[in-house]
C-alpha positions, 0 to 999 in steps of 0.5 A: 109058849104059845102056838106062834112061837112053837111054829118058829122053834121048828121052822128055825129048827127045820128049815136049811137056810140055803134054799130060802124057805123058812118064813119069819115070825111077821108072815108067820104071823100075818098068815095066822091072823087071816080067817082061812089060815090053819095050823096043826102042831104035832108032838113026837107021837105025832098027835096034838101036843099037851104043851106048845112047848112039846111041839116038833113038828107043824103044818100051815095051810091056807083055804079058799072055797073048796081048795086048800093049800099046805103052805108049810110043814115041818119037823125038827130034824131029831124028830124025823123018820118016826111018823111024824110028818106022815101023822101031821099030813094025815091029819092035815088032809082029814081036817081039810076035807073036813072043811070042805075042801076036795082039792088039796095043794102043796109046793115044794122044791125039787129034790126035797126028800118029802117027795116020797111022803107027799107021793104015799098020801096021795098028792101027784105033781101037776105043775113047775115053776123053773128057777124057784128055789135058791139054792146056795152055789148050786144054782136055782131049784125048780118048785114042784106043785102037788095036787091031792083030789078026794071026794067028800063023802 
């Protein structure tokens, strides 16, 4: 198993068909082949695992210039609640800043639960877009754009 196909196992694992925002294995793809594309896998200890077999948790994040932006995150739903999302965005933000970038972006649907993990590391909404998000019989979401700013030292 390599790092795409770990990537997939979570987001099939993940991502509740309903709302639309899973990605498939092309864009998955396509994003990973692009220079400034990066990826971090965790395990259920939430650091770097031995095998990309041991994955249950990844981030995606794309970066231009001194902006980065967290495309995706995820964790296998038998995985939640134990630090794991916490540990991936942690390490997302130092390796971002590590890369040079002071402004860190991400977008998520309104109502996600990861709010509260996203307000913890620092990220303050600062952006809507209306309608976004399907959302099965209940009717189009908004989605939420977060900014994270740090100095570099």
């Amino acid at each position: 198993m390599d790092a795409l196909d770990a990537i997939m196992a979570v987001m099939e694992a993940a991502f509740d068909p309903a709302f639309g925002e899973a990605w498939n294995r092309r864009q998955v793809g396509d994003a990973l082949a692009q220079p400034n594309t990066h990826f971090l896998l965790a395990d259920a200890t939430g650091k770097e695992p031995l095998a990309a077999e041991d994955a249950v948790g990844f981030t995606l994040s794309r970066q231009i210039g001194p902006e980065e932006e967290l495309l995706l995150i995820a964790v296998m739903p038998a995985a939640r609640g134990n630090g794991v999302g916490g540990a991936l965005l942690a390490r997302f933000i130092a390796d971002a800043h590590s890369r040079g970038a002071n402004r860190l972006f991400l977008e998520m649907r309104d109502g996600n639960p990861a709010q509260a993990l996203y307000l913890r590391h620092g990220f303050a909404p600062v952006g809507r877009r209306p309608n976004y998000y399907r959302a099965g019989t209940s009717g189009p979401l908004d989605a939420i754009t977060y900014l994270r700013e740090a100095l570099l030292k």
